[in-house]
BAVEXDO-338598 format. One record per residue: residue number from 1; x, y, z of N, C-alpha, C in turn. Coordinates in steps of 0.2 Angstrom, whole numbers, padded with zeros to 4 digits. Each point is the difference from the previous one (the first is absolute). Example, Ala and Ser with C-alpha at 12.3 -4.5 7.8 and 13.67 -1.06 7.14 Angstrom:
// BAVEXDO-338598
{pt 1, {0066, -0028, 0039}, {-0004, 0006, 0000}, {0004, 0006, 0000}};
{pt 2, {-0002, 0005, -0004}, {0004, 0006, 0001}, {-0004, 0005, 0003}};
END
This chain:
// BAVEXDO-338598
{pt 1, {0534, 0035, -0285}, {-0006, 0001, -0003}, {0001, 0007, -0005}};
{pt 2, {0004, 0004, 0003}, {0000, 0006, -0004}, {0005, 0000, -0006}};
{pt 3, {0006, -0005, 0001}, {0003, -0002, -0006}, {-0003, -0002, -0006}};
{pt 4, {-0004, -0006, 0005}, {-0005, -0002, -0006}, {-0006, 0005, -0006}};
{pt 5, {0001, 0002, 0005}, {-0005, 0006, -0004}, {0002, 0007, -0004}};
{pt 6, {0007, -0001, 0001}, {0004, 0004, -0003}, {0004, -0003, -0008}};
{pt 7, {-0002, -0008, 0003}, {0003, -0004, -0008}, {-0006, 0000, -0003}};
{pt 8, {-0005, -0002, 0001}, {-0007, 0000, -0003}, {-0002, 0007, -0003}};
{pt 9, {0004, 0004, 0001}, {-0003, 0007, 0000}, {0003, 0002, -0008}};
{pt 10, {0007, -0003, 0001}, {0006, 0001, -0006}, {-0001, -0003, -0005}};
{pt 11, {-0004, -0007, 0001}, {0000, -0004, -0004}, {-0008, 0002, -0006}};
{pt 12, {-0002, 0003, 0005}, {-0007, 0002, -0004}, {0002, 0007, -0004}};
{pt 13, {0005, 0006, 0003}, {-0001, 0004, -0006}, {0004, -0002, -0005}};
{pt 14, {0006, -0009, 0001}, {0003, -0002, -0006}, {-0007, -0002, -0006}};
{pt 15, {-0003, -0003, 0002}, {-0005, -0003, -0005}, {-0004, 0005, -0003}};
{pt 16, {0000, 0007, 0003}, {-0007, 0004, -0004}, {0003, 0002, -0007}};
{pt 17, {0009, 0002, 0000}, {0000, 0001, -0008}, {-0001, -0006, -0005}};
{pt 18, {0001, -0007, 0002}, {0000, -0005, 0000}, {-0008, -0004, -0001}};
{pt 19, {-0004, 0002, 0003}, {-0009, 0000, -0001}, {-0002, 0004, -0005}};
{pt 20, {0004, 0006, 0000}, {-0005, 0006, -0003}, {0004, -0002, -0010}};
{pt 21, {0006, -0003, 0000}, {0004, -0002, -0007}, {-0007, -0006, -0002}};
{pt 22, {0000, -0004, 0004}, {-0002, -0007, -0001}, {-0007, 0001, -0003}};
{pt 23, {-0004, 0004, 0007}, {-0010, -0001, -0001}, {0002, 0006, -0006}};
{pt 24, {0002, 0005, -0002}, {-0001, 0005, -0006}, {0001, -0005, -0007}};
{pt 25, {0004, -0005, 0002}, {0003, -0005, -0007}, {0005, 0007, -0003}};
{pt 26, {0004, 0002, 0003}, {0004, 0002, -0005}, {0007, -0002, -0002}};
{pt 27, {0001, 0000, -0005}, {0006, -0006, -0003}, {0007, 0004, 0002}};
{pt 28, {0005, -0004, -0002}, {0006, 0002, 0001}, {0001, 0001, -0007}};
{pt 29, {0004, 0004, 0000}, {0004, 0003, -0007}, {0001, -0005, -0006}};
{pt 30, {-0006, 0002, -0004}, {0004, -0006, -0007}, {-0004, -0004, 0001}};
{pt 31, {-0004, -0002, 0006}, {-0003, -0006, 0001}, {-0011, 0001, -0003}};
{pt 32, {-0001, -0005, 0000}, {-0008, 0002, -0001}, {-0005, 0000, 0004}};
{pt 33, {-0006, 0001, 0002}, {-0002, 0005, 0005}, {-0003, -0008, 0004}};
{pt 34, {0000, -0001, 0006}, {-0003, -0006, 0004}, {-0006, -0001, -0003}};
{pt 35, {-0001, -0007, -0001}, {-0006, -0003, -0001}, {-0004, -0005, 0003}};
{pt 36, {0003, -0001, 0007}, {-0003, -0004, 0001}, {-0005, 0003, 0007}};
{pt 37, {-0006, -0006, 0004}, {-0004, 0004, 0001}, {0003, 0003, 0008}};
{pt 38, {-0005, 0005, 0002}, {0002, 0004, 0005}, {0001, -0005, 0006}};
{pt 39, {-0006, -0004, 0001}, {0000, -0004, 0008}, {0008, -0004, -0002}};
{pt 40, {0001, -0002, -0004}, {0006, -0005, -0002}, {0007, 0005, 0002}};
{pt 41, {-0001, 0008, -0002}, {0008, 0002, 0003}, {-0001, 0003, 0007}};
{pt 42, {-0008, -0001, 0003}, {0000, 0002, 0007}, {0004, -0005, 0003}};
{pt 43, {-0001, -0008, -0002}, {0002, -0004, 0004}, {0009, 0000, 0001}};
{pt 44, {-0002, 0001, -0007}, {0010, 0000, 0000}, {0001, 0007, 0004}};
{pt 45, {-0001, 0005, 0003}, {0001, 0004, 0003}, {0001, -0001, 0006}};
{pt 46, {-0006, -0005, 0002}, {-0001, -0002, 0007}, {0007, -0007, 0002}};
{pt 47, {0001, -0002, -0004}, {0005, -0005, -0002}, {0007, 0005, 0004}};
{pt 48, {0001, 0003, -0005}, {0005, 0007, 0000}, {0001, 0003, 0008}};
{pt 49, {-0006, -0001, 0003}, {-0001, 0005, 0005}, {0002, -0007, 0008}};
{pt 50, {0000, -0005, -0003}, {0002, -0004, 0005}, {0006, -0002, -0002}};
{pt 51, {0001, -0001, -0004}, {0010, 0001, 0000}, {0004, 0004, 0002}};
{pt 52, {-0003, 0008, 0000}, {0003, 0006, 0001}, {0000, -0001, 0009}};
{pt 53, {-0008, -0002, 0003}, {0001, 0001, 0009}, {0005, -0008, -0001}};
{pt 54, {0003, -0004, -0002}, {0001, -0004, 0004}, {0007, 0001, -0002}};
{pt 55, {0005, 0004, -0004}, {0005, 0005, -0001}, {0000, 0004, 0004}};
{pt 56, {-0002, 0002, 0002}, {0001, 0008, 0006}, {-0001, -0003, 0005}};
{pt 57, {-0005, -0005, 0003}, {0001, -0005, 0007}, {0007, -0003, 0001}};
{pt 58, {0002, -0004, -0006}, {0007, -0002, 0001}, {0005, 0005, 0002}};
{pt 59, {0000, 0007, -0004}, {0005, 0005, 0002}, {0000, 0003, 0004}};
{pt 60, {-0006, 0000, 0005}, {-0002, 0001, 0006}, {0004, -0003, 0006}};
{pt 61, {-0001, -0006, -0003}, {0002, -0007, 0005}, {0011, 0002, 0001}};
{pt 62, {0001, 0001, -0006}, {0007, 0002, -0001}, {0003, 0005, 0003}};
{pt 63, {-0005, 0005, -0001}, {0000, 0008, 0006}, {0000, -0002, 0007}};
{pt 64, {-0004, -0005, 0001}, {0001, 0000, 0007}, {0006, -0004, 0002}};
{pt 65, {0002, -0006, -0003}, {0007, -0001, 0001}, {0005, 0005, 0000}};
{pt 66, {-0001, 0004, -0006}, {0006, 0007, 0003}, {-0002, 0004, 0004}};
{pt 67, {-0006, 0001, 0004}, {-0001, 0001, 0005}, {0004, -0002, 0007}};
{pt 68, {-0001, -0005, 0001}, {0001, -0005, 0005}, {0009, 0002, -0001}};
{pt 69, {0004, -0001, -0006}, {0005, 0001, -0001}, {0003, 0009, 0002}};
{pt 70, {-0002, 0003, 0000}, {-0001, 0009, 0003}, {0002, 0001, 0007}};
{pt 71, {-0008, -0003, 0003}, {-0003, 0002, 0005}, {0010, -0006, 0004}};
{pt 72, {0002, -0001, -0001}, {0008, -0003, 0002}, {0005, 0001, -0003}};
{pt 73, {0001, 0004, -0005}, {0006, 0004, -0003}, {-0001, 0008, 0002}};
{pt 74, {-0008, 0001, 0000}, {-0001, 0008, 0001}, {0002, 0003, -0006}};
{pt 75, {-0002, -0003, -0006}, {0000, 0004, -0005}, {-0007, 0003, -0002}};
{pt 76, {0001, 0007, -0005}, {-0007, 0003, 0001}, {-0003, -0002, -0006}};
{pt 77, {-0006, 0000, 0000}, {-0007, -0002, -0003}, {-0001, 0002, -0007}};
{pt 78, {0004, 0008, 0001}, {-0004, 0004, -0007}, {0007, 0001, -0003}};
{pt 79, {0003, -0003, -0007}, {0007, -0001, -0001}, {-0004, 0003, -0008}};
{pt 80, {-0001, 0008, -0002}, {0001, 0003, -0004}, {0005, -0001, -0007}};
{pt 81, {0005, -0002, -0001}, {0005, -0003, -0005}, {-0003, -0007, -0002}};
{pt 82, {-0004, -0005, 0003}, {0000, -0006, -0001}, {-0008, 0001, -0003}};
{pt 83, {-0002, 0006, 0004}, {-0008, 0003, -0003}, {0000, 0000, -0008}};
{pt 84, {0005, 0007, -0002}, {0003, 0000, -0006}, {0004, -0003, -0003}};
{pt 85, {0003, -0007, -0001}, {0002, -0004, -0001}, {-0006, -0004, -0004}};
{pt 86, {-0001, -0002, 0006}, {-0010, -0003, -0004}, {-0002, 0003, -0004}};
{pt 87, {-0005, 0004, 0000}, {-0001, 0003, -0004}, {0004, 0004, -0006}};
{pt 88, {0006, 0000, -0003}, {0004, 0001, -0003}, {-0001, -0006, -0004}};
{pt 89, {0001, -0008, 0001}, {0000, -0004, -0004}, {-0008, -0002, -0001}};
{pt 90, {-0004, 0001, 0005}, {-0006, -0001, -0005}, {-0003, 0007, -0005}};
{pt 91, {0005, 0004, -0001}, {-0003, 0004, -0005}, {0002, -0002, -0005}};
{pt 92, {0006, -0004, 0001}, {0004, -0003, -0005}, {-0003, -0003, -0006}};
{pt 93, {-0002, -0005, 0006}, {-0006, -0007, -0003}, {-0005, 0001, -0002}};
{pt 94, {-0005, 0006, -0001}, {-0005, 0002, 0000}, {-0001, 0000, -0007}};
{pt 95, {-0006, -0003, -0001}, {-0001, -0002, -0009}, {-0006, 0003, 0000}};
{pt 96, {-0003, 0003, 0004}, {-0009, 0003, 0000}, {-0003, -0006, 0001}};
{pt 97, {-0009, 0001, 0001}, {-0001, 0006, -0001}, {0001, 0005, 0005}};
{pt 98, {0001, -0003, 0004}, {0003, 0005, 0007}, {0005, 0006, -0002}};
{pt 99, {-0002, 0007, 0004}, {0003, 0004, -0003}, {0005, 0002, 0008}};
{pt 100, {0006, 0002, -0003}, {0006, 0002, 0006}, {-0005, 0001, 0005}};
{pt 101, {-0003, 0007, 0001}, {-0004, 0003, 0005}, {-0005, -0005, 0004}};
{pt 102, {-0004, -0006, -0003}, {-0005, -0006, 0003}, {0007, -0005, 0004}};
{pt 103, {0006, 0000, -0001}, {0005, -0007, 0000}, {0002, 0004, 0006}};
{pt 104, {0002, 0006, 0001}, {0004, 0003, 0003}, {-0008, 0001, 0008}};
{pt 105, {-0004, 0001, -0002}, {-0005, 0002, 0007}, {-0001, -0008, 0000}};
{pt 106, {-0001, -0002, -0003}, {-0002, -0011, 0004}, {0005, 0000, 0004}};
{pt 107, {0007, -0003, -0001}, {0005, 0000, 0003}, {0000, 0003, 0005}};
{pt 108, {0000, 0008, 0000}, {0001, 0004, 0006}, {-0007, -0003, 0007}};
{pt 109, {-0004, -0001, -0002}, {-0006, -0004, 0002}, {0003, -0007, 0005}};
{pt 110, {0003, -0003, -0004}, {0004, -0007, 0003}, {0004, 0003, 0003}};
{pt 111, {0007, 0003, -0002}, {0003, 0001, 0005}, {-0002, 0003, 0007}};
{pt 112, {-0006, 0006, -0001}, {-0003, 0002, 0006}, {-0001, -0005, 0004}};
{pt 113, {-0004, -0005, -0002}, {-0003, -0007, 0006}, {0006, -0004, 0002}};
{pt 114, {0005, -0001, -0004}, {0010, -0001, 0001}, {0000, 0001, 0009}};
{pt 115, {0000, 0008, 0000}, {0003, 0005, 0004}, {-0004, -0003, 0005}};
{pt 116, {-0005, 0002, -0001}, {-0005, 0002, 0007}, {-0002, -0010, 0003}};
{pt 117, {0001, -0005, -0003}, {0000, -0006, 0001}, {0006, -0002, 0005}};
{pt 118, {0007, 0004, -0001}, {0004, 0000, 0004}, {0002, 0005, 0004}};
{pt 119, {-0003, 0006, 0002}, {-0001, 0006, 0003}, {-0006, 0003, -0001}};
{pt 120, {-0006, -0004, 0005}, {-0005, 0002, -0002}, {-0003, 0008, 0003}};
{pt 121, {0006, 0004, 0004}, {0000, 0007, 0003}, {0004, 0004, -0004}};
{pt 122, {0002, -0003, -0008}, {0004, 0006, -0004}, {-0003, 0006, -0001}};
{pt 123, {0002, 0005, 0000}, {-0002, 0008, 0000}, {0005, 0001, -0003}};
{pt 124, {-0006, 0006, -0004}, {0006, 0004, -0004}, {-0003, 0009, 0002}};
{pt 125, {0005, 0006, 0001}, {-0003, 0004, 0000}, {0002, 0006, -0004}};
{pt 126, {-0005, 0004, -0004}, {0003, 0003, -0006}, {-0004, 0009, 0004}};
{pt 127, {0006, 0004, -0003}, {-0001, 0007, 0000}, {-0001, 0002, -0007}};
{pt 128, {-0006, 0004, 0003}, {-0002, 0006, -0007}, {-0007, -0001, -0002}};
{pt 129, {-0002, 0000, -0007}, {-0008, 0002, 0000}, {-0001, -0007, -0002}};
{pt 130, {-0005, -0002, -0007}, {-0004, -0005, -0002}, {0003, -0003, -0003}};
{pt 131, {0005, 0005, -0004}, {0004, -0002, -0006}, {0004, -0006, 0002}};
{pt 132, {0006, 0003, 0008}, {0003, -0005, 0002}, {-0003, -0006, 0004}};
{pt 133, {-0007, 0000, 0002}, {-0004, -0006, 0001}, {-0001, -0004, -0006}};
{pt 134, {-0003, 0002, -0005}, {-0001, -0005, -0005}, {0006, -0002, -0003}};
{pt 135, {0007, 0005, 0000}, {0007, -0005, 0000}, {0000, -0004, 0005}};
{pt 136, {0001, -0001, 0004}, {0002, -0005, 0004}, {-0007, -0007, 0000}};
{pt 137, {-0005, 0001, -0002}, {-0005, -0004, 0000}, {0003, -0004, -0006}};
{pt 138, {0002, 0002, -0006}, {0001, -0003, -0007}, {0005, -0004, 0002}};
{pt 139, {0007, 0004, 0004}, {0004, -0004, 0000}, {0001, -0007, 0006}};
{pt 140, {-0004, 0001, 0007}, {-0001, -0006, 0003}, {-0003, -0002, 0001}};
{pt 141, {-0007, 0001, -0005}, {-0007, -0003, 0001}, {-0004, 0002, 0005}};
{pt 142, {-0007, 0000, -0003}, {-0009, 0004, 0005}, {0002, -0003, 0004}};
{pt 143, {0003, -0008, 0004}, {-0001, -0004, 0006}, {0006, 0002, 0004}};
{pt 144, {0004, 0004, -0003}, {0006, 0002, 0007}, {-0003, 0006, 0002}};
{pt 145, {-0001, 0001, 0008}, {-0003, 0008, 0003}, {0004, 0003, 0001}};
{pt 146, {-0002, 0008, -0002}, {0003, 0005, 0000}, {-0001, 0004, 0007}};
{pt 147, {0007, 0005, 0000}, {-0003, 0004, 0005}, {0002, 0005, -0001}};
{pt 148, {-0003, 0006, -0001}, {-0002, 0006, -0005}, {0005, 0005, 0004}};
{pt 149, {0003, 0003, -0001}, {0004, 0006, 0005}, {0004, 0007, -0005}};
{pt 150, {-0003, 0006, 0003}, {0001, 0006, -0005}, {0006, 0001, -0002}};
{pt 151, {0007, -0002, 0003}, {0007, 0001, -0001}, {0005, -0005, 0001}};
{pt 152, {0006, 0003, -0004}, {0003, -0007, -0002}, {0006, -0001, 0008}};
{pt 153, {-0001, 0006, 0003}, {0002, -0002, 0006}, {-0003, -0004, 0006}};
{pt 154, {-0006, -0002, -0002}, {-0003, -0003, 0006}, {0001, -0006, -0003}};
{pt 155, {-0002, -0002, -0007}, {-0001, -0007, -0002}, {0007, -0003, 0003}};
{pt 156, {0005, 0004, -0002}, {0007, -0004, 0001}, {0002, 0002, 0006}};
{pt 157, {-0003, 0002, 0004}, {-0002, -0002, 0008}, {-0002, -0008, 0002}};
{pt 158, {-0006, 0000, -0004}, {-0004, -0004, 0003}, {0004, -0008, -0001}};
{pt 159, {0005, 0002, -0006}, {0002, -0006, -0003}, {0007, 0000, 0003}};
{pt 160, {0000, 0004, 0005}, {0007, -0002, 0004}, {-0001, 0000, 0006}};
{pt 161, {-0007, 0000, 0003}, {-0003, -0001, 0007}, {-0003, -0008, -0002}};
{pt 162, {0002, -0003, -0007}, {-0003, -0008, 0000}, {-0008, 0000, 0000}};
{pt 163, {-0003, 0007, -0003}, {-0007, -0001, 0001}, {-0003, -0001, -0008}};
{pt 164, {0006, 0001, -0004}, {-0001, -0003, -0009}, {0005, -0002, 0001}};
{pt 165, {-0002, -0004, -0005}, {0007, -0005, -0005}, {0000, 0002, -0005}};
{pt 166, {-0002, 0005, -0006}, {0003, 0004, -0004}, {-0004, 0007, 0000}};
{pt 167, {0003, 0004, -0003}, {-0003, 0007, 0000}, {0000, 0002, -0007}};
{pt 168, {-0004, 0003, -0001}, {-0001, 0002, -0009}, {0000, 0010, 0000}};
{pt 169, {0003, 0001, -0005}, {0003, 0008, 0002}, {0000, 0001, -0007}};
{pt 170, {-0001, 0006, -0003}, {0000, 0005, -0003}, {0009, 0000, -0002}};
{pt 171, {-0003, -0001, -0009}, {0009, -0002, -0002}, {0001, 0007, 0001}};
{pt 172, {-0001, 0006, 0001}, {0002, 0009, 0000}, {0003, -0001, 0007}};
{pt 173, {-0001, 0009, 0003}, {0002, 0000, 0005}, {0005, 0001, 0002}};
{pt 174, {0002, 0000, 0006}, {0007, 0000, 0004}, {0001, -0004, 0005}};
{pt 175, {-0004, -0007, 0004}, {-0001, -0004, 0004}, {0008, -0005, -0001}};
{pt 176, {0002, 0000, -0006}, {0003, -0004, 0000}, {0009, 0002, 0003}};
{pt 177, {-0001, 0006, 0001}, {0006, 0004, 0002}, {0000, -0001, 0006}};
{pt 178, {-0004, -0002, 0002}, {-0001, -0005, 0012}, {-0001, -0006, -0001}};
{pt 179, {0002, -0006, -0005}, {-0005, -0004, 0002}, {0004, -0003, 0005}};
{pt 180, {-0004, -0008, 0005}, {0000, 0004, 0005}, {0006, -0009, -0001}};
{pt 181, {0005, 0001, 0005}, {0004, -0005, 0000}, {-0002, -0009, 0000}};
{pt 182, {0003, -0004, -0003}, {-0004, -0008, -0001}, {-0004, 0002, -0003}};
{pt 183, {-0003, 0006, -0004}, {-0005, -0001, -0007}, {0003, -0001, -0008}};
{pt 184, {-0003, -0002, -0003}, {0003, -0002, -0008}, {-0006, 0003, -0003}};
{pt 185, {0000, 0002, -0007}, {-0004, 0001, -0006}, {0002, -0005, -0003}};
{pt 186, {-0007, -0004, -0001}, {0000, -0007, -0004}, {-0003, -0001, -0005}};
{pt 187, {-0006, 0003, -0001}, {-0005, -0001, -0006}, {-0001, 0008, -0001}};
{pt 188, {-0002, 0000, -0009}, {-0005, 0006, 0000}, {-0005, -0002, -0004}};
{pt 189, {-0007, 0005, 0000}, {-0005, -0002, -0004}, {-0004, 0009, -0004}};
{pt 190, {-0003, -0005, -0005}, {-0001, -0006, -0003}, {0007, -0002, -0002}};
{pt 191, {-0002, -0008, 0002}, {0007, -0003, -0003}, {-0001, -0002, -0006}};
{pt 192, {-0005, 0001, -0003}, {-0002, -0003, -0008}, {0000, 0010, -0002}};
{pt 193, {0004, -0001, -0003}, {0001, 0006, -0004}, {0007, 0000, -0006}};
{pt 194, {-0001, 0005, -0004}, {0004, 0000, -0005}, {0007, 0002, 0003}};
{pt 195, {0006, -0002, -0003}, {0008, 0000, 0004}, {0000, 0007, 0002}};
{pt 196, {-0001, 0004, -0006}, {0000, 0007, 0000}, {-0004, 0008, 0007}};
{pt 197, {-0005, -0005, 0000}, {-0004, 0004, 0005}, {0001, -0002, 0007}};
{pt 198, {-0001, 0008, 0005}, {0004, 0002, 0007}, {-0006, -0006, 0004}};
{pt 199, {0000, -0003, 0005}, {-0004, -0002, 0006}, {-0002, 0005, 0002}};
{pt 200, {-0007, -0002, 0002}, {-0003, 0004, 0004}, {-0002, 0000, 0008}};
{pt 201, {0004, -0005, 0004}, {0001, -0002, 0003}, {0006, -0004, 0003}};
{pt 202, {0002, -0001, 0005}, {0008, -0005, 0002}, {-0005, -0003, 0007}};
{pt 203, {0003, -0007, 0000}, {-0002, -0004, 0007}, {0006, -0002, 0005}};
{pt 204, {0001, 0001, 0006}, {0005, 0000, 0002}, {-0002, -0002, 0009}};
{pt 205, {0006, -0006, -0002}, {-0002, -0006, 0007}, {0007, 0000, 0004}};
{pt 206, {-0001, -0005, 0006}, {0006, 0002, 0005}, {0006, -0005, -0003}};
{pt 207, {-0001, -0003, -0006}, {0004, -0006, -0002}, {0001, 0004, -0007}};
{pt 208, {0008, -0003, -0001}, {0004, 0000, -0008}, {-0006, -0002, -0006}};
{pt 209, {0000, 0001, -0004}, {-0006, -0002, -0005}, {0006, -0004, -0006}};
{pt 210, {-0004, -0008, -0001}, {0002, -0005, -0003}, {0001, 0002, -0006}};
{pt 211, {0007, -0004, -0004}, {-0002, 0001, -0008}, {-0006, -0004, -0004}};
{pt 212, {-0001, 0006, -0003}, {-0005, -0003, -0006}, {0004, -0004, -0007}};
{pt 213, {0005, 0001, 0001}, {0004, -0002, -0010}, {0000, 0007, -0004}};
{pt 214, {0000, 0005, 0002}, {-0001, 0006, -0005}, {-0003, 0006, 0005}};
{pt 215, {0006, 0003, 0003}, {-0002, 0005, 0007}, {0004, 0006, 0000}};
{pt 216, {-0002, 0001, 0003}, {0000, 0008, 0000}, {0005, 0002, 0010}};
{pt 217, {0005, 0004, -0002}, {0002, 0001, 0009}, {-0003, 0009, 0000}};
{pt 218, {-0001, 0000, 0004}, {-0004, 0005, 0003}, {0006, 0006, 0004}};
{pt 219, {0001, 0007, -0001}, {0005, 0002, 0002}, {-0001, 0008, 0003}};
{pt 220, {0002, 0002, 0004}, {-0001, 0009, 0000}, {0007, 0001, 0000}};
{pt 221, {0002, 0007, -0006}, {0007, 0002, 0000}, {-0003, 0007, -0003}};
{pt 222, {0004, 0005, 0002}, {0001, 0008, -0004}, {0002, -0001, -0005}};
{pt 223, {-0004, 0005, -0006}, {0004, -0002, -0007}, {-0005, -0003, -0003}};
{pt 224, {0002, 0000, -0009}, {-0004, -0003, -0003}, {0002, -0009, 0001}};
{pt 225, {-0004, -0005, -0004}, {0000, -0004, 0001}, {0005, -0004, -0004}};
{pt 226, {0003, -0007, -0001}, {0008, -0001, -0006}, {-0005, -0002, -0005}};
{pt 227, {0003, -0002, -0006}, {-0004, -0002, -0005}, {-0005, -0006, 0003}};
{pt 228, {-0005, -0001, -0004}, {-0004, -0005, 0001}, {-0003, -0001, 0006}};
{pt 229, {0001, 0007, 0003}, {-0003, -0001, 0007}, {-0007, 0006, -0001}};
{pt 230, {-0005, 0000, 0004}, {-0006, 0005, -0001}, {-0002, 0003, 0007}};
{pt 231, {-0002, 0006, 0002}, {-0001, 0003, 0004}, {-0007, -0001, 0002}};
{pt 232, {-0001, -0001, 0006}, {-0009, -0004, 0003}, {-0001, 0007, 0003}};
{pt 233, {0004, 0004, 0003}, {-0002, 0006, 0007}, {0006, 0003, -0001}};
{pt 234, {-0002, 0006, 0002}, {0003, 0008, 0001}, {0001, 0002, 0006}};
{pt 235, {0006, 0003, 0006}, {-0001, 0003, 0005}, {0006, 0005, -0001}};
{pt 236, {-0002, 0006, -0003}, {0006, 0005, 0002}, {0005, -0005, -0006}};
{pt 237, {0007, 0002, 0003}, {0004, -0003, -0005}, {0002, -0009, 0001}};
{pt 238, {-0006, -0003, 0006}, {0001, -0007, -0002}, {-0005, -0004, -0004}};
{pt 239, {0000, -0004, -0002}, {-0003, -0005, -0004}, {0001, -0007, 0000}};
{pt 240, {-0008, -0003, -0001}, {-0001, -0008, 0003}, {-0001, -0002, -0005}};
{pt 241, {0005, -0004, -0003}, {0002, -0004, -0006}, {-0001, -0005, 0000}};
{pt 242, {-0002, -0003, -0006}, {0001, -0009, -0001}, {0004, 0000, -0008}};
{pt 243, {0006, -0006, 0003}, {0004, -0002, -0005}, {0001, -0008, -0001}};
{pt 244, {0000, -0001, -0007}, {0002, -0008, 0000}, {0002, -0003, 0006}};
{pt 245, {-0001, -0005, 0002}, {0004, -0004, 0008}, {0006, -0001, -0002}};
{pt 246, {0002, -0003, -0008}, {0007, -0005, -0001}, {0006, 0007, 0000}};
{pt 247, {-0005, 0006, -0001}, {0007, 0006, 0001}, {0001, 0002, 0007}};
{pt 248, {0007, 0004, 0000}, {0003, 0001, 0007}, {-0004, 0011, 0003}};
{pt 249, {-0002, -0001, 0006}, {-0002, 0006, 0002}, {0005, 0003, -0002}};
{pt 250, {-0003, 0008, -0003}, {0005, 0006, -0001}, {0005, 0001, 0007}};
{pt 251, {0004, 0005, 0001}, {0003, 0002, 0005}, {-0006, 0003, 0004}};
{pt 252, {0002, 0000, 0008}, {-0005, 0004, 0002}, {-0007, -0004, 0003}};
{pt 253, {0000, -0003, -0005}, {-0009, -0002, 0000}, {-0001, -0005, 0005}};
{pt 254, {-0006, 0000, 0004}, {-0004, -0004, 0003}, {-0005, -0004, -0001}};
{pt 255, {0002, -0008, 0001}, {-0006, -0005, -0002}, {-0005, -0001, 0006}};
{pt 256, {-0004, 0003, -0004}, {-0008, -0003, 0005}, {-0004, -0006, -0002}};
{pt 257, {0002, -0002, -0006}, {-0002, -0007, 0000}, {-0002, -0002, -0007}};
{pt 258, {-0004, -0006, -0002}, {0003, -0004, -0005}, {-0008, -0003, -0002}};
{pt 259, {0000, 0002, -0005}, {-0009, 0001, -0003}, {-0001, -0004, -0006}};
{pt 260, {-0004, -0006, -0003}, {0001, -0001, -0006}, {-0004, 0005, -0007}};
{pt 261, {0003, 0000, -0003}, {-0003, 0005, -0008}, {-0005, 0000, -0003}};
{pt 262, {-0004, 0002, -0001}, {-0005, 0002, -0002}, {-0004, -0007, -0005}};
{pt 263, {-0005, -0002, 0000}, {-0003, -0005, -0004}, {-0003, 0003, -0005}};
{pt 264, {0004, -0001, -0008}, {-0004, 0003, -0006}, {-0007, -0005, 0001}};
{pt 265, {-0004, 0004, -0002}, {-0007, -0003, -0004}, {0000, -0003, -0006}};
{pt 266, {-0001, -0005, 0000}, {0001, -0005, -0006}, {-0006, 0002, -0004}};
{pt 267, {0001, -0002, -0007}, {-0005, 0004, -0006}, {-0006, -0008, -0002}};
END
């Protein structure tokens, strides 16, 4: 019931930009303004709006096959690189009027009902104030519950007592100088941001984090970073870098784990 309600949830904020283009009549570029009458594009709306549930029932119906497929391989639920992956090529595809920021919250939407249709006790638990709540809400969605904790030593407690399945941290800091053995850094958010700008958070589970097709390895080593590499945090004279994956760690350096790159905003 509660997947169901989480498809039906996702499917409804897909259609409001999609209602709100249509009932305002506004055209597409180049094009001239709708004229036909209102009752006539609600139909088609409602048209639209049964095609869309019975697309997301089907993909539902698919999830839980790879469910059933898990729950006997024991592989986990929440697979961050293939998150990013998606979402990478459907920014690709993206011809409007949807804009990155609406393609990127729907999705996260559906993935959320994904996760929790296959682990319906996924927890995620995030340290710090509001900022890092509404990060981690963007990037796994209002339907995965959180569990709110002051410091990043407890969350990656909690996450290594198997009472989260991911924990969301504060990209700053010096947590990352303990992290706690069998953890990885897999995701950071926003993951829709420009190549250029630092995350404002790192997600970090008890599993290696998948490739996306365009990733990032995660590293802590003294010293500046090699070329093409960027500095995420400071401790004293060590530093938690991310560098291309297809290049080789500097000397010295330690991988913490393997994150995909950042999602430009399409125009």
């Amino acid at each position: 019931m509660r997947s169901r309600y989480l498809i039906v949830f996702a499917w409804f904020l897909l259609l409001l930009p999609i209602a709100g283009v249509h009932a305002q009549g506004v055209p597409s570029e180049g094009a001239p303004k709708a004229v036909r009458p209102l009752e006539t594009l609600r139909a088609e709306i409602d048209r639209v709006d049964g095609e869309l549930l019975g697309l997301l029932n089907a993909r539902a119906g698919i999830v839980a096959e790879v469910g059933a497929g898990k729950a006997t391989s024991g592989g986990p639920v929440f697979r961050p690189g293939r998150q990013a992956a998606l979402l990478r090529r459907l920014l690709s595809r993206n011809g409007g009027p949807q804009t990155s920021q609406t393609l990127v919250q729907v999705w996260t939407a559906i993935i959320a009902g994904s996760i929790l249709q296959q682990k319906p006790d996924f927890r995620v638990a995030v340290a710090g104030d509001e900022t890092q709540a509404s990060l981690a809400q963007a990037f796994f969605g209002a339907a995965i519950p959180q569990s709110r904790l002051a410091q990043p030593a407890e969350a990656l407690d909690a996450l290594a007592a198997g009472k989260a399945d991911a924990v969301v941290l504060p990209a700053g800091g010096s947590w990352w100088l303990t992290l706690p053995e069998g953890t990885r850094i897999v995701a950071s958010a926003p993951l829709l941001r420009s190549a250029d700008a630092p995350p404002q958070a790192l997600i970090v589970t008890r599993y290696e984090g998948d490739p996306s097709g365009a990733d990032l390895t995660v590293a802590r080593m003294a010293g500046p970073p090699p070329a093409g590499g960027s500095v995420l945090a400071r401790s004293g004279e060590d530093r938690l870098i991310a560098l291309p994956a297809a290049g080789a760690l500097p000397a010295g350096a330690s991988r913490l784990g393997l994150m995909a790159a950042p999602l430009a905003p399409q125009p």
